[in-house]
N, C-alpha and C positions, 0 to 999 in steps of 0.2 A: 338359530343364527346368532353368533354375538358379536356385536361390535365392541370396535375398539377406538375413541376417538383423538384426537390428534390433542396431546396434553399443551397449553397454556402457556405462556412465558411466563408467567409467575408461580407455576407448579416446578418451571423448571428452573427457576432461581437461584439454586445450586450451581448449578452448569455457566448461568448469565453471571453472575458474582466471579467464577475461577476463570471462563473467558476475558470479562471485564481487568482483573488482576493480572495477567499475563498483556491481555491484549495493549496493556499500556506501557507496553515498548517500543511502537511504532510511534507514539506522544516525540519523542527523541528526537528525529526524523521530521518531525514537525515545529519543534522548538527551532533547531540548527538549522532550516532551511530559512524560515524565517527572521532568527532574529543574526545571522551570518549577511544573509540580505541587507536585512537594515545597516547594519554595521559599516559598506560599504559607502552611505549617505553621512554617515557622521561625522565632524570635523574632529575630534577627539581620535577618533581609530586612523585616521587621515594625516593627521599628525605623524603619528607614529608609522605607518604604513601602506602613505602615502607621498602628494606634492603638493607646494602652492602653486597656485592655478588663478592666477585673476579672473579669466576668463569664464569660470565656473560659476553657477552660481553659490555652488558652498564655501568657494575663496580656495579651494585643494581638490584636486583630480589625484587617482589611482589607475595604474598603467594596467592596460587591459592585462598581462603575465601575470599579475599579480590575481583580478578577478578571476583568470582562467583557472590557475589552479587550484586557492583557495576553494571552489565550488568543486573541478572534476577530481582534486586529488583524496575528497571525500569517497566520490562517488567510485573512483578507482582503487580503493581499500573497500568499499562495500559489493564490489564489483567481485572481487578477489575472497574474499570472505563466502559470498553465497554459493560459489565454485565450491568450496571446500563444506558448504554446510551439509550435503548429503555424504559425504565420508564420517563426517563428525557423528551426525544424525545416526547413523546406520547403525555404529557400534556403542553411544555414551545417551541417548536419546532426547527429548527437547529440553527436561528441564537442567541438566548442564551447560546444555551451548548457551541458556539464555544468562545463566550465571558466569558464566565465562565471559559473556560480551556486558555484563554490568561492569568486571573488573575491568577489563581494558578498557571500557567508556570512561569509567573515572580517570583512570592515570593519563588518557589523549585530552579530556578537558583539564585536569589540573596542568598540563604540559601547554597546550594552548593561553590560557591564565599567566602563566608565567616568560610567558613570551615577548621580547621584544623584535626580533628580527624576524623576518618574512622567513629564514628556513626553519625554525621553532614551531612558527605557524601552520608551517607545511606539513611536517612531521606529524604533529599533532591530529592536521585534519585527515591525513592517512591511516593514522589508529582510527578514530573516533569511526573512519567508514568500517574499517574490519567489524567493531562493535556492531554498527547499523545492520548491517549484512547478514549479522547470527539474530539482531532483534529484528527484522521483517520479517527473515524468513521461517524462524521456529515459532512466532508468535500467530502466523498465521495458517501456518502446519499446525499448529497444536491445537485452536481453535476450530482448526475445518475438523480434524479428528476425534475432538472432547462432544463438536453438538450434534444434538439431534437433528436427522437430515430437514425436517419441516420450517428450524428454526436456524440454519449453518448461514443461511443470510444476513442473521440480526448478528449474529456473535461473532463470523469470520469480517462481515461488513465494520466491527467495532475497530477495525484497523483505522477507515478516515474517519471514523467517529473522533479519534486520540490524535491523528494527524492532525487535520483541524485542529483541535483542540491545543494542540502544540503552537501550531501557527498561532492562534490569538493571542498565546502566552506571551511567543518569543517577539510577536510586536508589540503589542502592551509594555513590557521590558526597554523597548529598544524606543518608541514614545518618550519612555521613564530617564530614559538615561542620555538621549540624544543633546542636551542641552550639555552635559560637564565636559568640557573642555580640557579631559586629561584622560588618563589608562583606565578609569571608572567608565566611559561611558559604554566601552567594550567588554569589558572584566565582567560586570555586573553581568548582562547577559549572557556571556558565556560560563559563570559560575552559577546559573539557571539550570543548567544542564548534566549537573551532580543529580535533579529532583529525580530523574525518571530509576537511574540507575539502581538511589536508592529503596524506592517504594516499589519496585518491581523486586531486586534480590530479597525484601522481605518476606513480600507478599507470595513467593516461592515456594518457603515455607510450608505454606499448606496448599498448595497446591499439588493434586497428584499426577503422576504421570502419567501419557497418552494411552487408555488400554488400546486400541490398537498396536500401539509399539510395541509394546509389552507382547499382545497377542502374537504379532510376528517372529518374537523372542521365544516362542514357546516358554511364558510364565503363562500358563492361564488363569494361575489364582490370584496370580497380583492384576492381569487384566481386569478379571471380572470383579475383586474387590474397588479399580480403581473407578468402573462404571457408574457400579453402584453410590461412591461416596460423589460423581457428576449427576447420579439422578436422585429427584426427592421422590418420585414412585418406584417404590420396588418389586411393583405387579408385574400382569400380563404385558405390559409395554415393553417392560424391562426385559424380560424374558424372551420375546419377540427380538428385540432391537439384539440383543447375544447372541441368542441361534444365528442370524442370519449374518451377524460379524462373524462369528466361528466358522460359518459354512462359507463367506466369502473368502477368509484368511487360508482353510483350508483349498478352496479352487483355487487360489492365487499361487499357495505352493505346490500344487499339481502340475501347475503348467511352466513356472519356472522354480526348480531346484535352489537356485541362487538367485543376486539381487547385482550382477554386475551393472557396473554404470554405463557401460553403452549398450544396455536392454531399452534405453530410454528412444534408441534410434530403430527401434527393428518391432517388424509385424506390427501389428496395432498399436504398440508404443508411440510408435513414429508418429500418429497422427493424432495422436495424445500432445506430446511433446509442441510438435508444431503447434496447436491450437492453443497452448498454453504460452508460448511464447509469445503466439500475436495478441493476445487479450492482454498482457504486462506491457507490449512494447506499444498497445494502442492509449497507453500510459501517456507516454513524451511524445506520441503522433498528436496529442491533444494539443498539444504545447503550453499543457500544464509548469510546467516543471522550470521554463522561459520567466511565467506570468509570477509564479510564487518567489523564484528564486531570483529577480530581478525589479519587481514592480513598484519598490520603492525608488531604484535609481533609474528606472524608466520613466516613471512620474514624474520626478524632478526633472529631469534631462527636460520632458515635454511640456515642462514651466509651471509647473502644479504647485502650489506653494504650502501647501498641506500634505505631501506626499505622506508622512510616518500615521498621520488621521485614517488618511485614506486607504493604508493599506490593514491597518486594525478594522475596519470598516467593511472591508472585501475579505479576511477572515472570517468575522463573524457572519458575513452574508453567506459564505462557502460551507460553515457550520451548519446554516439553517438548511442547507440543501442537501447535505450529509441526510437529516434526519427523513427530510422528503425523499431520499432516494431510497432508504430502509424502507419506511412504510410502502413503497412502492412494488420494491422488491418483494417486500410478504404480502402487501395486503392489494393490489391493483392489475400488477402482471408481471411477468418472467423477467429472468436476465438479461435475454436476447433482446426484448423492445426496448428495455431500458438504457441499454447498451446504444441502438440505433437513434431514439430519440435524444439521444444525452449529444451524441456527436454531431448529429444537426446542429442543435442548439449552441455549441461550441463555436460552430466553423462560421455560423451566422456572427456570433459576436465579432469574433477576431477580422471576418469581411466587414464591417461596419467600422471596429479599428481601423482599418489600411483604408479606407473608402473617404474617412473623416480626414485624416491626414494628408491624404493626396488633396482634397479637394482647397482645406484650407490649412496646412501646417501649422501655423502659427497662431490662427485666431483664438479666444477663448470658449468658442463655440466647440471647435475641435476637444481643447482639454478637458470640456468638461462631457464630450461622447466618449473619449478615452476612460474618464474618470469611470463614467455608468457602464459601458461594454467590458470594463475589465471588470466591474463586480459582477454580473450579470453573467460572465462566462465564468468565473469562479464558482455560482453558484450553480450552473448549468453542468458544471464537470462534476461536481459532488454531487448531484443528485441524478447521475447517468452514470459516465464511465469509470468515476471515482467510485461509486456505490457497488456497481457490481461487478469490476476485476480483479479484486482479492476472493470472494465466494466462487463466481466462475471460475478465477485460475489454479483453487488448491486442489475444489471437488471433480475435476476433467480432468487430471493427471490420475496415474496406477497406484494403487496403495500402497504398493512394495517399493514404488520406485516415489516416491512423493515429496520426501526432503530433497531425493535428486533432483528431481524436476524443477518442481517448484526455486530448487536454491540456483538451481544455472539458470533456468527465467530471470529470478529476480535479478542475476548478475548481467542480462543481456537487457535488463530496464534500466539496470544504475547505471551502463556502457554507453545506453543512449542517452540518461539522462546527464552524463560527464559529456558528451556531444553536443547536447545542447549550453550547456553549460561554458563549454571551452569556445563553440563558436559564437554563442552569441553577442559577448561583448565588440565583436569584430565588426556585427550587422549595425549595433543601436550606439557605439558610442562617437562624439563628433569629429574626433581626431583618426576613425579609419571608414569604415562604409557610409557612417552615418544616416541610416535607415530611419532609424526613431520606429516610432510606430508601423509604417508601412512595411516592416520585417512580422506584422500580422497574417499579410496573405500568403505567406508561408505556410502556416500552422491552419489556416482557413482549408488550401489545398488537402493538405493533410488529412485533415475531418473526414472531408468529404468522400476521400477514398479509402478511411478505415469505415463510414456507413456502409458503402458496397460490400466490403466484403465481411463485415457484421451480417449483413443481409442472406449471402449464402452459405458462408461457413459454421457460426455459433448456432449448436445446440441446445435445446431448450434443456434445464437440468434443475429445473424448482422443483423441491420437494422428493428428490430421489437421493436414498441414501449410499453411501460410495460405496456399499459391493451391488449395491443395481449398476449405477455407472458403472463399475466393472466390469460384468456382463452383458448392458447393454453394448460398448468399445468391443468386446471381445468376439461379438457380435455381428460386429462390421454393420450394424446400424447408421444410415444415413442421417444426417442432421434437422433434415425435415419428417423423418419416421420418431426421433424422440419421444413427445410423449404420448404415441398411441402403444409405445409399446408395454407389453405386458410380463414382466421380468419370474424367471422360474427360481430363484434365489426365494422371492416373498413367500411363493405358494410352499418352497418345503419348509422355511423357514416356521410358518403357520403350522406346514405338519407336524413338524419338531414339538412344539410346543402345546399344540390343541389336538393333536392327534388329528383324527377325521370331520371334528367338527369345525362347520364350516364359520371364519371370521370375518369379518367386513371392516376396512380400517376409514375412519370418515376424518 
């Protein structure tokens, strides 16, 4: 009998370091959300593309048209972009599109920079989405593809690891700059956003491409060379983890000839597809997307006098629960709980928001519940559903159909989160609904009915590598059968390699 035991993140360093390099195109994504946000709070960007406003407390209000699009005309060029990334994907593979979207991110931020008029602006934030759209979604297609299945949670999860990570940049920045009272106080931050494009098209360079793709391309030499330069073992592991991509690539072109894109909606596809969709769109059901890309002009509105503090503050807390919701995912329990527990935890804060404000709107007792329940739920969504919807949503979709998938999900997340975006100034600002905070229990409902159907729908998928999921889907496996089952991919897989003697993987 010989075992084989499950290799190390530090043996597989190789893999962590090219993930890490790539993965720091979703960083982008995290800067612009953030320091775009801030920007709205500053009298310097206000000046220029805004009003005076006595009434305010910054001395200038900005016309909700102008918030609306500024945020959804991002998200509707990165809307638009992930539609097309599985066409791109299919024929040119990940590491072009992600070079393609570093050039157009520079030329939409240098165009933004140079901007004085709101249609400049606009334009502007319409490329920079196209870019976003080819760097979410090839950076975490290439990721779910490069790691090994044991460890595709730490590597495909380093997406909010760089998100986060964004975020604290572009408020930090937006802190820094918030006081100059001229085109610097926005300029600056927005010429932040040259960093990612540059240190990602470098770091390209050596990075190889997806042997999966490759595999699908029938190269198998450049597949399997490119494995190897992802793994530092080039044993029996290795050898193992081949066979059973060969053997999965070859059932996959068994049963579809081709890779049309609306295989995505037919026979088990379909409820690939579907599941992939709700675990992105339980993204903006969190009403993440409200809290990040608002929370400074929400804070202020709700009389917080430290608002640009506070919101570097609930970054860095959203960071620390990135890292709790990793070890989680490897080292405590599955997708699936974390998933559940993350969105309780969510829906409780944001009910606490709308509960504090109803009760007492105005007191300082209220601002400073809103203060603690919005880092608190920052930190609750990064260590739940921020943690495990990038791992869940790349490795549950088809491998043939994966850029497809995955890139029209992420287009129906940026649709929702341009939804959010466009309607929310409507809810919280004082000159239309004027909700304030109590536009919480929105987002609280929300939660509480993506827990339910986290409950029955998601399948358990730690630790299985995507031609098991393959076969398990193909399977017509129910989502509560997951992990008893016992995949016939491994066992020939082993044959391939060990002949008749029998292995044991720990």
């Amino acid at each position: 009998m010989a075992d084989l035991k499950e290799s190390t993140l530090w043996a597989n360093r190789k893999c962590l370091f090219t993930c890490s390099a790539v993965a720091i195109a979703s960083m982008q994504y995290g800067i612009d959300t953030a320091a775009v946000g801030g920007l709205q709070a500053m009298p310097g960007f206000l000046m220029v593309f805004g009003y005076e406003d006595s009434t305010s407390p910054l001395g200038y209000g900005i016309d909700s048209t102008v918030q609306q699009l500024m945020t959804s005309l991002m998200n509707l060029g990165a809307c638009i972009s992930a539609i097309a990334a599985g066409l791109f994907g299919a024929y040119f593979g990940r590491r072009p599109a992600l070079w393609l979207a570093c050039l157009i991110c520079s030329g939409a931020v240098a165009l933004q920079i140079g901007s004085t008029s709101p249609a400049g602006l606009y334009v502007g934030r319409l490329f920079l989405g196209f870019s976003n759209g080819f760097f979410v979604v090839f950076s975490t297609v290439y990721c779910s593809e490069a790691a090994p299945a044991h460890l595709r949670e730490i590597m495909v999860g380093l997406f909010s690891f760089y998100v986060n990570l964004g975020s604290i940049i572009g408020s930090v920045i937006d802190n820094y700059t918030k006081h100059h009272l001229n085109k610097l106080s926005y300029r600056i931050p927005l010429a932040c956003m040259f960093i990612v494009p540059f240190l990602l098209a470098t770091s390209l360079f050596f990075v190889p491409e997806s042997p999966r793709w490759l595999l699908h391309h029938d190269n198998a030499d450049a597949a399997r060379k490119s494995l190897e330069r992802l793994r530092f073992d080039h044993g029996d592991q290795l050898e193992l983890e081949w066979a059973e991509m060969v053997r999965g690539v070859a059932e996959e072109k068994r049963i579809a000839k081709s890779t049309p894109f609306m295989d995505m909606f037919k026979g088990h596809d379909l409820r690939r597809t579907l599941l992939c969709y709700a675990i992105i769109a339980s993204q903006s059901a969190s009403g993440v997307w409200f809290f990040i890309g608002y929370q400074t002009y929400f804070l202020t509105l709700a009389g917080i006098t430290k608002a640009f503090e506070y919101t570097i503050m609930n970054s860095c807390i959203g960071f620390i629960g990135v890292h709790l919701g990793l070890f989680s995912l490897k080292k405590l329990c599955g997708r699936r709980t974390v998933m559940i527990i993350g969105a309780i935890a969510c829906g409780l804060c944001e009910l606490a928001c709308g509960i504090a404000s109803s009760v007492a709107p105005t007191s300082k007792a209220a601002g400073n519940v809103l203060v603690a329940f919005t880092a608190l739920f920052l930190f609750c969504y990064n260590a739940g559903v921020g943690a495990a919807t990038s791992p869940l949503a790349t490795e549950i979709v088809s491998s043939r159909l994966r850029a497809s998938t995955v890139g029209t999900a992420n287009a129906l997340g940026y649709f929702l989160a341009w939804l959010v975006g466009f309607c929310s100034p409507y809810f919280i600002n004082p000159q239309d609904l004027n909700w304030g905070p109590q536009y919480s229990y929105i987002w609280a409902a929300s939660n509480f009915i993506c827990v339910v159907w986290f409950y029955f729908f998601i399948p358990e998928t730690k630790a299985r590598s995507l031609e098991e999921l393959d076969e398990i889907f193909e399977e017509g496996v129910s989502a509560r059968k997951f992990k008893q089952y016992q995949c016939r991919i491994v066992e020939d897989a082993k044959h391939d390699v060990f002949g008749n003697d029998k292995v044991e993987l720990k």
